[in-house]
N, C-alpha and C positions, 0 to 999 in steps of 0.2 A: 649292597646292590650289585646284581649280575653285569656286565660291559654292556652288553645288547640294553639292558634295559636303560644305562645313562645316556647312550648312542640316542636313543626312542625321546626319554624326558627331553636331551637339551633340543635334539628336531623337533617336536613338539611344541614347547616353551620359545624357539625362533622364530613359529612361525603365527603363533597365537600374537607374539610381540609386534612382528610385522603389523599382523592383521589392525592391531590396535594405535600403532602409530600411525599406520594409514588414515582409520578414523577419526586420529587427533587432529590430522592436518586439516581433513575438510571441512570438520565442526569446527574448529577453532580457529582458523584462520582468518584474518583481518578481511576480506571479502566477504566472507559469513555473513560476519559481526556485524556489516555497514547494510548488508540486505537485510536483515533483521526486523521482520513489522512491515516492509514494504513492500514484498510479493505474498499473496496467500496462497503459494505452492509451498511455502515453506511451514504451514501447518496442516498435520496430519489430523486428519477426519479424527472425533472426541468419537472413540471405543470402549466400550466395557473389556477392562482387559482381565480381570477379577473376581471371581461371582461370590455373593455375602458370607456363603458354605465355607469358600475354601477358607476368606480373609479373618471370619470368626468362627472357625473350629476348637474346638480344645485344645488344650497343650499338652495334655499329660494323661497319662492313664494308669490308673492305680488298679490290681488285682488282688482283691482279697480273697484268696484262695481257701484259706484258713484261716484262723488267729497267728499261728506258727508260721504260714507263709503267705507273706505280702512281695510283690512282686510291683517294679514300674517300667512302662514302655511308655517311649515317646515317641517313635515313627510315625509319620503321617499317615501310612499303608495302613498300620495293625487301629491308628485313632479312629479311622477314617469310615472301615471294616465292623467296629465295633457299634461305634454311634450311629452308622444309617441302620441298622437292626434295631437299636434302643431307640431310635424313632419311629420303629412298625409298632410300637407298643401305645396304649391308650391310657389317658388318664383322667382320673375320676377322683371326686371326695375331697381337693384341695384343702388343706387347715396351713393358718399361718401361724408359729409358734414363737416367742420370744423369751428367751429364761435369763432370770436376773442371777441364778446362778450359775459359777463356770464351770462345774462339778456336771450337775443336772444335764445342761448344754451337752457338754462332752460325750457323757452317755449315749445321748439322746445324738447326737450326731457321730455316731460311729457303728461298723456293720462288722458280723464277723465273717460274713460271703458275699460278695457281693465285688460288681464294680464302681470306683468314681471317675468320675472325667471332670479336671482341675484345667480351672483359669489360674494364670497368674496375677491378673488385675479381675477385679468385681465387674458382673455384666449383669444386664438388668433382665430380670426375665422375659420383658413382653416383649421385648426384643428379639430374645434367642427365639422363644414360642412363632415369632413374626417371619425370620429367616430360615428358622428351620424345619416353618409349618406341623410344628407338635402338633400330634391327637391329642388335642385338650379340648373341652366346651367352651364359646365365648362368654358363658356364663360363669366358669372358674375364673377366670382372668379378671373378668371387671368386678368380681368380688375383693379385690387388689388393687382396682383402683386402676384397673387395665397394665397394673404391674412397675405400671410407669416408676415408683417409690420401692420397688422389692429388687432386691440386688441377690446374685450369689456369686461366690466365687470353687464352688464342684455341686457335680450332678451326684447323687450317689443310685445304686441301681439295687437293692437290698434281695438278693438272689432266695432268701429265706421268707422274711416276711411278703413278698411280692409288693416293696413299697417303693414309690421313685420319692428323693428330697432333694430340694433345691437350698444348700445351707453355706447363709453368711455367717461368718465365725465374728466378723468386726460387730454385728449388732447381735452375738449370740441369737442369729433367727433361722428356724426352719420351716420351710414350706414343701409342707410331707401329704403325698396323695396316694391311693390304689394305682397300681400300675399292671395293666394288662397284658402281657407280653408271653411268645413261647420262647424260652433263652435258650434254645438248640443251636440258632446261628452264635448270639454269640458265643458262648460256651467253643464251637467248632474255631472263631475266630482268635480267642484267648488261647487255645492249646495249638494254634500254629510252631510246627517246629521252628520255623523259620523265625522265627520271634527273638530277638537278645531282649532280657530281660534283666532287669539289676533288682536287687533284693534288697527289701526293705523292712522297717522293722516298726513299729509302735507305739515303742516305748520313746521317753521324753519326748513327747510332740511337742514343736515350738509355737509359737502363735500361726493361727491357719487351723491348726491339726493336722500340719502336714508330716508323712510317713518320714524316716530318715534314709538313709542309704544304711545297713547291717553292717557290709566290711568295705574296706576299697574299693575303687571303682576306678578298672581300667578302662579308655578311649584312645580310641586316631586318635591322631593329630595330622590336621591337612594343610596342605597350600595349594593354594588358588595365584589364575592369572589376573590381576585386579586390573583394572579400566577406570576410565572415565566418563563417565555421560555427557552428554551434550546437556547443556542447559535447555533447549527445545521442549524435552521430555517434560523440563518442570513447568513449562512454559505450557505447552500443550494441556496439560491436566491440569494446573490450579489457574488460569486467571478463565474469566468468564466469557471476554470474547478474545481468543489468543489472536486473533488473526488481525487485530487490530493495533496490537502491542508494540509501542516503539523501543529504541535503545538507546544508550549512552555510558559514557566510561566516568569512573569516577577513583582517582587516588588508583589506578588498576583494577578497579574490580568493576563487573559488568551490573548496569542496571535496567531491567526493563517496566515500562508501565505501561498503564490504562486507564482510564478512567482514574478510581480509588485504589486500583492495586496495584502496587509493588513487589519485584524480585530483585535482591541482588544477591550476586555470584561474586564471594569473597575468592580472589585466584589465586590467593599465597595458600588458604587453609582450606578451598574446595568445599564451603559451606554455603548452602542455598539458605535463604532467608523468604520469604513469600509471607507480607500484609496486605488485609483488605478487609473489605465487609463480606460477612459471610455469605457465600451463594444459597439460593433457594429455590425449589420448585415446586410444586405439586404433590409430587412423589415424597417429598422428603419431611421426614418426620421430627421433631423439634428435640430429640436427645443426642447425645455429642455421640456416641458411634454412628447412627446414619447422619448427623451432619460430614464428619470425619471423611466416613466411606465416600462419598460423594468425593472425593478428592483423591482418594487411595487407591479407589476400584480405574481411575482413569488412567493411573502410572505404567507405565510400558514394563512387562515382562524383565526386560532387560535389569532390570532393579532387583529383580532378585523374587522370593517366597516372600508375599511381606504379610507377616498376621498379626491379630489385635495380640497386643503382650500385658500394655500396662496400662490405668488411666486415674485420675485425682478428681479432683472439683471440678475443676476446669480444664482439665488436659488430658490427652489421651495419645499413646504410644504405638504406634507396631513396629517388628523390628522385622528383618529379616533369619531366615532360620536355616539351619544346615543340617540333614541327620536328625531332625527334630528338634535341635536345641537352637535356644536365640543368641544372635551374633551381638557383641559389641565392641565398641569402638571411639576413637576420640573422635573429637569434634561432626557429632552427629552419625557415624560412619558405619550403615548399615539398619539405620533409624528410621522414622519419621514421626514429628513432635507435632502436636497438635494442639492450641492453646485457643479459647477462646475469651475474651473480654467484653463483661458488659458494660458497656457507655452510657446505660441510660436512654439508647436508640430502641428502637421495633428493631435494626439489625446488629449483631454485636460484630466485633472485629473478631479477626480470625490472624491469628501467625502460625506458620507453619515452617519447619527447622528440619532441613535434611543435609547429605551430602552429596556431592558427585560422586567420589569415589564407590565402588562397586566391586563385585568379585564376581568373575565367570565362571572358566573352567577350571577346576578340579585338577591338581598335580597326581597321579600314586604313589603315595607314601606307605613305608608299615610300621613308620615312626608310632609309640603310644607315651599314653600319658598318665600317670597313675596317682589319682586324686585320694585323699583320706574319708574316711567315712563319712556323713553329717555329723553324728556325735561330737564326734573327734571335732573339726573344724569350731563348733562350737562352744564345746567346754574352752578351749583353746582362746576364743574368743571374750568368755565368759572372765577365762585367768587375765585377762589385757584389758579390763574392766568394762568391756561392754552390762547393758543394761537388758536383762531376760525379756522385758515386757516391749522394748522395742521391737526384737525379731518380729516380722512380720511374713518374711519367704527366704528360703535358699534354694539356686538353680542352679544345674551346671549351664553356662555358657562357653563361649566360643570369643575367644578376645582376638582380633584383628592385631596381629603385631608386623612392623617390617622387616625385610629382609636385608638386610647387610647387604652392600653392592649389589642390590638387584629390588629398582624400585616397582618394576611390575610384576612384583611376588608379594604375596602378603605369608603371612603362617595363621593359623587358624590356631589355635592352642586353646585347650579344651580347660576350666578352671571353676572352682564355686564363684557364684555370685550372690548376695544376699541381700535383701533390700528387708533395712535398718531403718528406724522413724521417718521411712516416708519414702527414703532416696535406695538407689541401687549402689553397692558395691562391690569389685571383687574382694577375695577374701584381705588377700593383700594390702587393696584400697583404706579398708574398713580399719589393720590393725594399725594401718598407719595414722588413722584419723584418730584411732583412740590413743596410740602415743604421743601424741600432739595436744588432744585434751588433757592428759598427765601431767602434762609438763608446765 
């Protein structure tokens, strides 16, 4: 690195520091903490800071160009580009298909032109059709049962056949319709030069049928100025009337209530905790992403890109995202967890697990990082006895590590993640779990 340019970073990185211990002092200071719940200047008007578009967008964008060339982008520009165009497109003839063969299946969910746009977690369709007002008839849908029970996790866009499918690979199902579309936009938006592209290949799909990566795959590696949020933020967006919310201290960590609901601010580990009974209104629909959103769409900017990533039974994930890719981190860090519990009430409880810590700005770095193919990570896996039928996804993420004598630096470092019967790991995480099961 040039002189002038460490002169630039360490002025910069002083004065971001500055900026940020100023704002520790005044959120967190013991005067705060005792006004806390008893003036309502200290709650910010409840804003939509979110809209459903950006928070459940895709993640991934698969290019089948050919059979010979498959291609992935993840940028939010080039997702973003592609999908409002494949929503100008109409759809007709809905069939819902289930094969009890994985053979058939396979087949039958795979294109040799075409694009897919990939969740990492299963999203329900009348959902996405609800958010992202598909050209569909409301007579497709409730032949579904209003969708409510049909799950996918990628879109595919069959540039040959002119068909759109919506396919869950966990129940072998596809829901395959006419798609009426002129693909000149995106075609225009897929051959963007500006586009980085990693290349991918088709051979050994692991569960999913997801693509793999062909060779290496270089990335940055970044560092960011990390921060702390005020607890306010969380305060603001998940209880129902904040402006009523008292305080107290408890063993150091901070706790506020209301009513039935609960936040406490773990201060050694910077972990928010939020129970209650789940909010409701009008508007909100009885499946756990609009219950979720209702909470996530209120979180202050300041938090980060937070979108849907992952969700279970009963829980459901977003993470925060950098470059396209999802950040993780210990103790919640760069999350938000969302659980609900039935009691056996008309309301069920709701916990909700995030952290304060945050990342803002951006260091310049031309640090990179050079990851091994999917194959490779897998076979590799495969040798250290992992079990084929567990894989269920592999991503690159973004791991939150710290910086050695400088705690408001984080590094970003870019690494596979794979999520194994159920749970996420890095690659690392993973070999180490199964050398423990060896033993």
């Amino acid at each position: 690195m040039k002189r002038s340019e460490k002169i630039i970073r360490i002025g910069l990185i002083f004065l971001i520091l500055l900026s940020v211990y100023l704002s520790y002092e005044i959120w967190l200071s013991s005067d705060a903490r005792s006004q806390l719940g008893d003036e309502e200047s200290n709650v910010v008007a409840t804003t939509t800071y979110r809209q459903p578009d950006e928070v459940f967008l895709p993640t991934r964008l698969i290019w089948v160009n050919s059979t010979e060339d498959v291609r992935m982008g993840t940028g939010e520009t080039l997702i973003s580009k592609v999908h409002e165009q494949i929503l100008k497109g109409k759809i007709t003839n809905l069939k819902d298909r289930e094969y009890d063969n994985a053979d058939e299946f396979a087949a039958v969910a795979d294109i040799s032109e075409g694009v897919e746009l990939n969740y990492f977690g299963s999203f329900q369709l009348y959902e996405y059709a609800k958010i992202f007002q598909v050209n569909v008839e409301e007579g497709e849908l409730k032949a579904f049962g209003e969708g409510k029970e049909s799950f996918f996790t990628k879109i595919q866009i069959d540039f040959k056949n002119g068909l759109i499918r919506f396919v869950n690979p966990r129940r072998n199902q596809v829901i395959e319709g006419d798609f009426d579309l002129d693909l000149t936009k995106v075609k225009e938006a897929l051959n963007d030069t500006k586009v980085s592209w990693i290349q991918m290949t088709g051979d050994k799909k692991i569960q999913g049928l997801q693509y793999n990566s062909d060779e290496p795959i270089t990335l940055k590696q970044y560092s960011y100025i990390a921060s702390t949020q005020a607890y306010t933020v969380f305060r603001n967006a998940f209880f129902q009337k904040p402006e009523s919310v008292k305080s107290s201290e408890e063993a150091g960590d901070t706790i506020l209530y209301g009513d039935s609901e609960t936040l406490r601010v773990a201060e050694d580990q910077q972990i928010v905790e939020f129970q209650g009974k789940l909010a409701s209104n009008e508007e909100m629909e009885d499946d756990i992403y609009d219950q979720s959103y209702h909470y996530v769409n209120r979180l202050e900017s300041s938090i980060g890109s937070l979108r849907f990533f992952d969700r279970g039974k009963e829980d459901i994930t977003y993470r925060t995202f950098i470059e396209g890719f999802p950040v993780f981190g210990d103790g919640y860090q760069g999350e938000v967890s969302f659980t609900l519990e039935d009691t056996g009430s008309t309301t069920p409880n709701v916990t909700i697990m995030s952290s304060l810590n945050t990342i803002q700005i951006p260091i310049p770095s031309d640090e990179t990082v050079q990851l091994p193919a999917t194959s490779t990570v897998i076979d590799e896996l495969l040798a250290s006895g992992a079990d084929q039928s567990l894989f269920q996804g592999i991503v690159v993420g973004y791991q939150r590590q710290k910086v050695k004598n400088a705690d408001e630096i984080v590094d970003m470092i870019p690494m596979w993640y794979l999520k194994y019967d159920g749970q996420w790991y890095s690659e690392a995480q993973l070999k180490a779990k199964l050398a423990g099961e060896g033993n």
